[in-house]
C-alpha positions as CSV (number, residue, x, y, z in Angstrom):
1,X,-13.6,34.4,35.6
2,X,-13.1,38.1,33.5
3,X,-10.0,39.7,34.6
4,X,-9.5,43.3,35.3
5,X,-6.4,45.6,36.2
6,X,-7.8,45.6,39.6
7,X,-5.2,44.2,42.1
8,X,-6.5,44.9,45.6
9,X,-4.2,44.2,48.9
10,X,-3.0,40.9,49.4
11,X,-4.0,40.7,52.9
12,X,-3.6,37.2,53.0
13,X,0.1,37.3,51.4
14,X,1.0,39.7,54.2
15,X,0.3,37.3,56.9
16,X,1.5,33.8,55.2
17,X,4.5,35.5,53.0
18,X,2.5,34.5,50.4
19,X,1.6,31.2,50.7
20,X,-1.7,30.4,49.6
21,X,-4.0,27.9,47.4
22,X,-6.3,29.3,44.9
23,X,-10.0,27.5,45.2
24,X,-12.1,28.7,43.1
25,X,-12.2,32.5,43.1
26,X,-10.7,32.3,46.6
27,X,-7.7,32.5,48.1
28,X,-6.4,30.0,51.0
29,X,-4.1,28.7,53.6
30,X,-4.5,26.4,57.1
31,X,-2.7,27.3,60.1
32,X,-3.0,25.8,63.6
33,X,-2.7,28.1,66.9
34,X,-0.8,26.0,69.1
35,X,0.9,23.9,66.6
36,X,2.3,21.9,69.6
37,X,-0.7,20.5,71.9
38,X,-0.8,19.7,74.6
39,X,-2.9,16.8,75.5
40,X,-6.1,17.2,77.5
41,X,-5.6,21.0,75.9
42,X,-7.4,22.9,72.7
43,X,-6.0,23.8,70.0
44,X,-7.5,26.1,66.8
45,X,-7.9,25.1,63.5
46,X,-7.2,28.2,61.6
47,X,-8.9,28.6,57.6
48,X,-7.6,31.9,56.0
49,X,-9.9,33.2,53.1
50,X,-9.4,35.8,50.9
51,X,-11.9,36.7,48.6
52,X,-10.3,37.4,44.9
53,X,-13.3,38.3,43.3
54,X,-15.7,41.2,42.8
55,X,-18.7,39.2,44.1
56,X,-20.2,37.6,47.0
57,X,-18.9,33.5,47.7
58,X,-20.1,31.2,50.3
59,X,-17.0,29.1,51.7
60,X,-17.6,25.4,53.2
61,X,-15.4,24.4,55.9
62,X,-15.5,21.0,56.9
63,X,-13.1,20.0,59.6
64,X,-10.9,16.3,58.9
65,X,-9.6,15.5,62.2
66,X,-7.0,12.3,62.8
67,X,-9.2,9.0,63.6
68,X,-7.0,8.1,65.9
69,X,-3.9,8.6,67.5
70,X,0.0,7.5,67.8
71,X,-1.0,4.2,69.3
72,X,-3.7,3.7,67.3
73,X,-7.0,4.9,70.0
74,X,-9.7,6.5,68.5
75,X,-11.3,9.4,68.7
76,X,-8.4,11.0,70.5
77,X,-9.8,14.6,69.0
78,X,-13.5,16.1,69.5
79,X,-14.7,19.0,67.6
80,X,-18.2,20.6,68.8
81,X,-18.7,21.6,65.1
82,X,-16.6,20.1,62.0
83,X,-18.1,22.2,59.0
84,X,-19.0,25.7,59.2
85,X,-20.6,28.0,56.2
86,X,-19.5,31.6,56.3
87,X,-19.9,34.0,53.5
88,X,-17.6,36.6,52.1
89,X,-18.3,40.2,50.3
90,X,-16.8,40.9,47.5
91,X,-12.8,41.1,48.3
92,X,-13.4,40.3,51.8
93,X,-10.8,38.7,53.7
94,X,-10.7,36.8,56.9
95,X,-10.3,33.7,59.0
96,X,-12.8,30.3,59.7
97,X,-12.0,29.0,63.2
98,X,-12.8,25.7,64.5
99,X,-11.8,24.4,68.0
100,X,-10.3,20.9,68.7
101,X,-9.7,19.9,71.8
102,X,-7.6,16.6,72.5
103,X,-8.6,13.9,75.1
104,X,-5.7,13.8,78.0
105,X,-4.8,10.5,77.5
106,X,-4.1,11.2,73.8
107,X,-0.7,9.8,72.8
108,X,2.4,12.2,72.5
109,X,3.6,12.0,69.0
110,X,5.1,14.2,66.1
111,X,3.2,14.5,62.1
112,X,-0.3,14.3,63.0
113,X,-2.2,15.9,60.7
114,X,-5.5,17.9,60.2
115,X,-7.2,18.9,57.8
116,X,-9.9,21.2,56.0
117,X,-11.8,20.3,53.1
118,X,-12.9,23.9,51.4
119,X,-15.6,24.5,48.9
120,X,-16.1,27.7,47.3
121,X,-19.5,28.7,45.6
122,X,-19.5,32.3,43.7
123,X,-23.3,34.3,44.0
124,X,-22.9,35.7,40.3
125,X,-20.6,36.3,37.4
126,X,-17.1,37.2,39.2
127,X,-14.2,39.3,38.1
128,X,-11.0,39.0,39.4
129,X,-9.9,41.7,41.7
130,X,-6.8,39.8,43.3
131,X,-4.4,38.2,41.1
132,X,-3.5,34.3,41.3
133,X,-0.2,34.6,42.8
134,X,-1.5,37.6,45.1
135,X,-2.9,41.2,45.8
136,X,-1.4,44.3,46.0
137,X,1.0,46.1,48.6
138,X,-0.5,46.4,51.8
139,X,-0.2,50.0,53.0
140,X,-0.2,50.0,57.4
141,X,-1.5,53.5,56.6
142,X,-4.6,52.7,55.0
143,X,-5.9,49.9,57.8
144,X,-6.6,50.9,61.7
145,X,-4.7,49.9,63.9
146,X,-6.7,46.9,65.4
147,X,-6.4,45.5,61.9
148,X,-2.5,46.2,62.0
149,X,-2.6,44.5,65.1
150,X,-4.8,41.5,64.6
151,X,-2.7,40.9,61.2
152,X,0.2,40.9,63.2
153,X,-0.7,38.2,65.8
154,X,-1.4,36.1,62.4
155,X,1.8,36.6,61.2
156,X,3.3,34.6,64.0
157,X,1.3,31.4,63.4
158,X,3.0,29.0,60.4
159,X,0.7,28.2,57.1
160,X,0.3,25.3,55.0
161,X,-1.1,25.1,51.9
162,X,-0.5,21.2,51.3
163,X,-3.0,19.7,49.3
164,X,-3.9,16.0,50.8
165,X,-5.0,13.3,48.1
166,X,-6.3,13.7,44.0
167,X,-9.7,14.7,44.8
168,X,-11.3,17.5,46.2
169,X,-10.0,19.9,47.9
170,X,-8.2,19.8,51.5
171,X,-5.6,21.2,53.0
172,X,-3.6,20.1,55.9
173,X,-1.5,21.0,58.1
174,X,1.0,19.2,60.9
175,X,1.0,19.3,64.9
176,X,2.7,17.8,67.4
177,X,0.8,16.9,70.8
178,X,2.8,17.1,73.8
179,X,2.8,15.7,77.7
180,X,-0.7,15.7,79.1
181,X,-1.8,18.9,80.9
182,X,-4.2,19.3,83.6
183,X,-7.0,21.0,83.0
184,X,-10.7,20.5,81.7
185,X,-11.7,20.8,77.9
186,X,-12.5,23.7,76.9
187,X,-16.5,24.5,75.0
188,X,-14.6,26.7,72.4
189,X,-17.1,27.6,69.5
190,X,-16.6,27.9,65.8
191,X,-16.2,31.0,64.5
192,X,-15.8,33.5,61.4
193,X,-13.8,36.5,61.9
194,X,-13.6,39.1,59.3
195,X,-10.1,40.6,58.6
196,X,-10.6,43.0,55.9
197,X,-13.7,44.3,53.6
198,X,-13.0,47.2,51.0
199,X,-14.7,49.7,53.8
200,X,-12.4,49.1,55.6
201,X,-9.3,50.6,53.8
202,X,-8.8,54.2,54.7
203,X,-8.1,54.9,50.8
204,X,-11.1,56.1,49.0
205,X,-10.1,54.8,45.3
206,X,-11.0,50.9,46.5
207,X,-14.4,51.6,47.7
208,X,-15.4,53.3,44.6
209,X,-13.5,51.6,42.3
210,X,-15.9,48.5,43.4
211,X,-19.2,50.6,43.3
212,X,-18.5,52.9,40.6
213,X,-20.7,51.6,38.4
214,X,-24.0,51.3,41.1
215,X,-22.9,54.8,42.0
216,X,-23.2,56.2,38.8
217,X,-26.3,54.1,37.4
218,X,-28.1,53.3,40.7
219,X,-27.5,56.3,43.2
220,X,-26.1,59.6,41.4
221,X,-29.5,59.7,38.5
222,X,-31.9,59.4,41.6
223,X,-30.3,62.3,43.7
224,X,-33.2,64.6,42.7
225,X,-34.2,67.6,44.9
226,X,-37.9,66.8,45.1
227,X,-37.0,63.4,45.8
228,X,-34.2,64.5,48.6
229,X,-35.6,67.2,50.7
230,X,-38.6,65.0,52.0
231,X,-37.0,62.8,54.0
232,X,-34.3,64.8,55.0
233,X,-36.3,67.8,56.4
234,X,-38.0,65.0,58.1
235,X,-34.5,64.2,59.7
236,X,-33.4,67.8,60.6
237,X,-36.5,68.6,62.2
238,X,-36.6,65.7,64.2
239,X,-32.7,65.1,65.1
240,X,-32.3,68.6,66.2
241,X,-35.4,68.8,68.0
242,X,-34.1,65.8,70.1
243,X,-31.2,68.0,70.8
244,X,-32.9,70.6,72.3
245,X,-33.3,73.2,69.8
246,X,-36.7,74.0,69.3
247,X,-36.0,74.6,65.6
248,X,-38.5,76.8,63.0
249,X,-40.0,75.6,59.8
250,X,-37.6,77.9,57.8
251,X,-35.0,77.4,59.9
252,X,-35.0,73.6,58.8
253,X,-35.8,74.4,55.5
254,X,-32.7,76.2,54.9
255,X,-30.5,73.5,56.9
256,X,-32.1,70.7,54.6
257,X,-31.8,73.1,51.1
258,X,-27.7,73.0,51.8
259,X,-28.3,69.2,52.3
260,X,-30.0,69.2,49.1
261,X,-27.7,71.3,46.9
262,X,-24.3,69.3,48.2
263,X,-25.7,65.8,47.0
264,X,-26.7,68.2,43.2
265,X,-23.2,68.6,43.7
266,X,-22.3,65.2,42.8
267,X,-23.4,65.6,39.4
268,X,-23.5,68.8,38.5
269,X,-24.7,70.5,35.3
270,X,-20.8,71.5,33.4
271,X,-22.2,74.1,31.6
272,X,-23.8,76.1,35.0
273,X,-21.7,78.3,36.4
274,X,-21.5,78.8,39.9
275,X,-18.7,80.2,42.2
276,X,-19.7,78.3,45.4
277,X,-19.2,75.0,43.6
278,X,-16.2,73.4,45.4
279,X,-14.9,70.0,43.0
280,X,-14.7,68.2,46.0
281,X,-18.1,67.4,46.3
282,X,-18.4,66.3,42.4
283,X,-18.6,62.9,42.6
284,X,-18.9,62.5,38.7
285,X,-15.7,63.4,38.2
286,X,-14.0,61.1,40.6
287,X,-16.2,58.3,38.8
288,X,-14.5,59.1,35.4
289,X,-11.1,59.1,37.0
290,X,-12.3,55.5,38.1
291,X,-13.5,54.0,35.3
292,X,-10.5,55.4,33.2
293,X,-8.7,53.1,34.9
294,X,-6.3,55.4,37.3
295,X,-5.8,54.3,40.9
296,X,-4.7,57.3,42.2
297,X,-6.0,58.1,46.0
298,X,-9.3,59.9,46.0
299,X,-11.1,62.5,48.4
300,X,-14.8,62.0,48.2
301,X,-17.9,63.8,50.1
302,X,-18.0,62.0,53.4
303,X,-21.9,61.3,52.2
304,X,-20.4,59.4,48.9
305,X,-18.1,57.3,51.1
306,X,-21.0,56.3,54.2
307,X,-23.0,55.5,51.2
308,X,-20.7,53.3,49.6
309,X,-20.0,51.8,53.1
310,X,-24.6,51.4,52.8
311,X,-23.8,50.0,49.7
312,X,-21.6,47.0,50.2
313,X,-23.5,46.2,53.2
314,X,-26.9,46.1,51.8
315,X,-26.8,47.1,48.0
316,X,-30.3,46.5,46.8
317,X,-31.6,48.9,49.7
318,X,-28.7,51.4,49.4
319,X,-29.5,51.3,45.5
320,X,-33.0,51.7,45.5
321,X,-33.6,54.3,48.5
322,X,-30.6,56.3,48.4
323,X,-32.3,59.3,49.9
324,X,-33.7,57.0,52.7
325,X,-30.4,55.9,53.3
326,X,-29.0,59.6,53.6
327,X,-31.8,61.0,55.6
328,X,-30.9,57.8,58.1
329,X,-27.6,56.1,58.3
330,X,-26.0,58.8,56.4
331,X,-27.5,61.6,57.5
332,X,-24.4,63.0,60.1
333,X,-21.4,62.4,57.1
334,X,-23.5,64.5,55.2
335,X,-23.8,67.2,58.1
336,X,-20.1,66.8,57.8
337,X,-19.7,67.7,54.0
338,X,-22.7,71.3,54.8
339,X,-20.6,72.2,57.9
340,X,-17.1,72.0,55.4
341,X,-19.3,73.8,52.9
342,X,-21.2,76.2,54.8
343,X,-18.1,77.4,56.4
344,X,-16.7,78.1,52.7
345,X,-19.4,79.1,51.5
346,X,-19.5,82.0,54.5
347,X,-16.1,83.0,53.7
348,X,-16.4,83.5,49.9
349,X,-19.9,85.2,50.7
350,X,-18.9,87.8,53.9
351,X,-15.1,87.6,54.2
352,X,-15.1,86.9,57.5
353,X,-12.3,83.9,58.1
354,X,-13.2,80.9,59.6
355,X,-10.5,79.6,61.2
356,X,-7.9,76.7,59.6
357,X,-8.8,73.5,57.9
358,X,-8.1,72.5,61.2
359,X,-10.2,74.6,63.0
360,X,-13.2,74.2,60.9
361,X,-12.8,69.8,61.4
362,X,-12.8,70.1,65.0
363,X,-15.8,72.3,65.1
364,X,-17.6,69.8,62.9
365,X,-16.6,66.6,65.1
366,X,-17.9,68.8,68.3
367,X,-21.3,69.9,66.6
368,X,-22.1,66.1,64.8
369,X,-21.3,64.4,68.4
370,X,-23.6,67.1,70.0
371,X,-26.4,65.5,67.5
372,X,-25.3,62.5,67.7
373,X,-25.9,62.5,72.0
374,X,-29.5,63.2,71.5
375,X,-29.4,65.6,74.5
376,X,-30.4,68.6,74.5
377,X,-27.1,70.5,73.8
378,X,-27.8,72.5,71.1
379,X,-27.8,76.0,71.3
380,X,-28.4,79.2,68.4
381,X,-24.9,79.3,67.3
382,X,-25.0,75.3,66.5
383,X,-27.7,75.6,64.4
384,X,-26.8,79.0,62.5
385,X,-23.4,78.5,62.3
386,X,-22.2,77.4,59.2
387,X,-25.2,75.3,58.2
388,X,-28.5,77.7,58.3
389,X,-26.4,80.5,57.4
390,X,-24.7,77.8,54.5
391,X,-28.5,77.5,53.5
392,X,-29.5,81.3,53.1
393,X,-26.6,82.0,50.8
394,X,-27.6,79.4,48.7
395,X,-31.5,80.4,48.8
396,X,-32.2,80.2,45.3
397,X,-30.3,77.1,44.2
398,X,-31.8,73.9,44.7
399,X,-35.4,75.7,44.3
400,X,-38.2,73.3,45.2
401,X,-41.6,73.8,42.9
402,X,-44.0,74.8,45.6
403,X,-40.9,76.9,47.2
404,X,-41.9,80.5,48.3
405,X,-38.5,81.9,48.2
406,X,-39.4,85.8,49.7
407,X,-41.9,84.8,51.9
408,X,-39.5,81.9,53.7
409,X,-36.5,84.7,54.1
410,X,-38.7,87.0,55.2
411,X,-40.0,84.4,57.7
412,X,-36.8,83.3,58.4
413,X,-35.6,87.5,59.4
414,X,-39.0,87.6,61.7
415,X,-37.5,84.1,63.5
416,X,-33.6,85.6,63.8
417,X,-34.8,88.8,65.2
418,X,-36.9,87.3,67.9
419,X,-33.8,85.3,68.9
420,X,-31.9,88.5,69.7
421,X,-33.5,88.4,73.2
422,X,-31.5,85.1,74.0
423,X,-28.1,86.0,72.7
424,X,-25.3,86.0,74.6
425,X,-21.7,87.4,74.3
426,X,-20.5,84.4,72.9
427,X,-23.6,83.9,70.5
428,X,-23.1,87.9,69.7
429,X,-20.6,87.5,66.3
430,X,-22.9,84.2,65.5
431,X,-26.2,86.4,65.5
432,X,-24.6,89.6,63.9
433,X,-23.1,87.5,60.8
434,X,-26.0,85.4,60.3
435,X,-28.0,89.2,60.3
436,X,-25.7,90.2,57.7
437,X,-26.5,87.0,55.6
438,X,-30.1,86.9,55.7
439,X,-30.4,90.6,54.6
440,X,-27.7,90.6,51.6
441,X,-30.0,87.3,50.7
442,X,-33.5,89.9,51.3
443,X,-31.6,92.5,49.1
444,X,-30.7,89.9,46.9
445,X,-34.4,88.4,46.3
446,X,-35.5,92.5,45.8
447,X,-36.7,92.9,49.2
448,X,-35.5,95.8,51.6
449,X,-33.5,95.1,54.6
């Protein structure tokens, strides 16, 4: 397996103390959750996996239970299933769980053991991503807290990584069983939880450190405008439609050109000069930071990140329709990036201030869970403020071929002025900026205000 400087979090070290048995291109260790049974009781056969590779493995569990018991019965323990098949993403980390419940006449005694023969099967040419002895630190800031919490349950259990017999490989580990205790056996079923995927961690830098390369060869060269605005004025129209707003052809047109010119952004042209750019959104650069090998936290376009997310869930779709994908499961992180933008873009273009950073994420979590509701909620300022105002300033960026560019502001001025009849105080400042906007944009284009 190639090695790289790639050393991801050792999620599995932080719950063992770094105990583990390398199969493979994964990463292992057995506990048991009780490890003293009680008999007539279940107990869990617990399989830890990490995933050290960059690639997709398939782990076989198959479940060796003790033929018999202290006094030599048989069949003392029952297992509804005693192999399971789960598969990992690459650097994916989690747990196989298979129930075993003991019969109540099962004989009290100390060193059984049980144990789990693993085989490990990588789906391409892997690269190391974890190192043999272990990961990375893991950083509590970087996971949520229902993964801080589930690791810390884990942490409680005791791990084995004992390897029983020459051949093969299976690990066991040692229980006790205990006085009998009433009760019925329980239909537990065998399960695969997953701890841990690279989307997961709250720091950019892994995701795209893992994707860099379909990013930059798969996704960023097919980010064209013609290709884009389709599918996502398709998207606008409808989703804010839904919401109530019975929104105008130019109106959408403008929403889905600032759509259009953020994803440009990812890989813009270095010689084109442009004083709305904001480096933020330039993906390419962040990819050369990557692939120069630093592993320095990144900020990336919320779009980039969903799509990564689209990605390593389903790369051959994500890959080949990545405009599909952003006009459908990415469509509201890309909102988020127009409405960070537009509201930027507003400032450097008017002078009016915004509000904080602050200020300007809250309004963007209130207006993406108003679309998000599907009700209709939406109301002029919403949709003019920042993103159709966002749009007009940058009218004549992100030109489409068959784009009429004066006839679609001067559309768009005919629309705003027939919305003056349904402004209200609080929609006043909205209507009067985004006045200002379209005419410095009518001026702009040679057209008299």
């Amino acid at each position: 397996m190639a090695e790289t400087s790639t050393n991801y979090p050792d999620i599995l070290g932080s719950i063992t103390g770094g105990a583990r048995y390398n199969v493979n291109v994964a990463q292992v260790a057995l506990g048991l959750r009780p490890r003293n049974v009680r008999a007539g009781r279940a107990f869990e056969v617990i399989l830890l996996i990490q995933n050290a590779s960059d690639v997709d493995i398939d782990v076989t569990a198959t479940l060796q239970l003790p033929p018999q018991d202290a006094k030599k019965k048989p069949k003392r323990f029952i297992a509804k299933s005693e192999r399971l098949v789960v598969g990992l993403r690459p650097a994916e980390v989690g747990y196989v769980m298979l129930p075993v419940n003991s019969l109540p006449d099962t004989a009290i005694g100390e060193g059984y053991k049980v144990g789990v023969g693993i085989d490990v099967k990588a789906q391409g040419k892997p690269r190391r991503v974890r190192a043999n002895e272990g990961g990375g630190h893991v950083n509590p800031e970087y996971l949520s807290a229902d993964t801080v919490n589930t690791l810390n349950d884990l942490k409680k259990l005791s791990y084995s990584t004992n390897r029983r017999g020459l051949m093969g490989t299976v690990l066991e580990a040692p229980f006790n069983v205990m006085s009998a205790q009433i009760g019925q056996l329980v239909d537990l079923k065998p399960a695969w939880v997953s701890l841990w995927k690279v989307s997961d961690h709250h720091d950019d830098s892994l995701l795209l450190t893992q994707y860099a390369e379909k990013l930059q060869t798969l996704v960023l060269p097919n980010l064209k405008r013609e290709t884009l605005y389709p599918p996502l004025y398709e998207t606008t129209t409808q989703r804010f439609q839904q919401c109530g707003y019975d929104i105008q052809p130019p109106e959408a047109h403008y929403i889905t050109k600032l759509l259009v010119y953020i994803l440009e952004l990812a890989a813009p042209d270095e010689n084109a000069l442009d004083y709305l750019k904001d480096p933020h959104f330039d993906v390419q650069l962040a990819l050369k930071r990557v692939l120069r090998g630093e592993q320095d936290a990144l900020s990336l376009p919320a779009w980039c990140k969903g799509m990564l997310k689209a990605i390593e869930a389903n790369p051959t779709l994500a890959t080949e329709q990545p405009a599909a994908a952003l006009a459908s499961t990415g469509y509201e992180e890309l909102l988020r990036d127009a409405i960070r933008l537009g509201f930027q873009m507003i400032t450097t273009s008017t002078g009016e201030k915004m509000g904080s950073e602050q200020d300007m994420q809250d309004y963007a979590d209130k207006l993406i869970a108003k679309i998000r509701s599907g009700k209709p909620v939406l109301n002029f300022s919403d949709v003019y403020l920042p993103l159709l105002m966002g749009g007009v300033i940058i009218y004549d960026r992100a030109v489409l071929k068959a784009e009429k560019m004066g006839e679609m502001l001067t559309e768009l001025s005919r629309i705003l002025k027939s919305h003056y009849a349904e402004v209200n105080a609080d929609d006043d400042m909205v209507y009067h900026l985004a006045e200002q906007v379209v005419d410095r944009a009518l001026q702009k284009f040679g057209y008299r205000a």
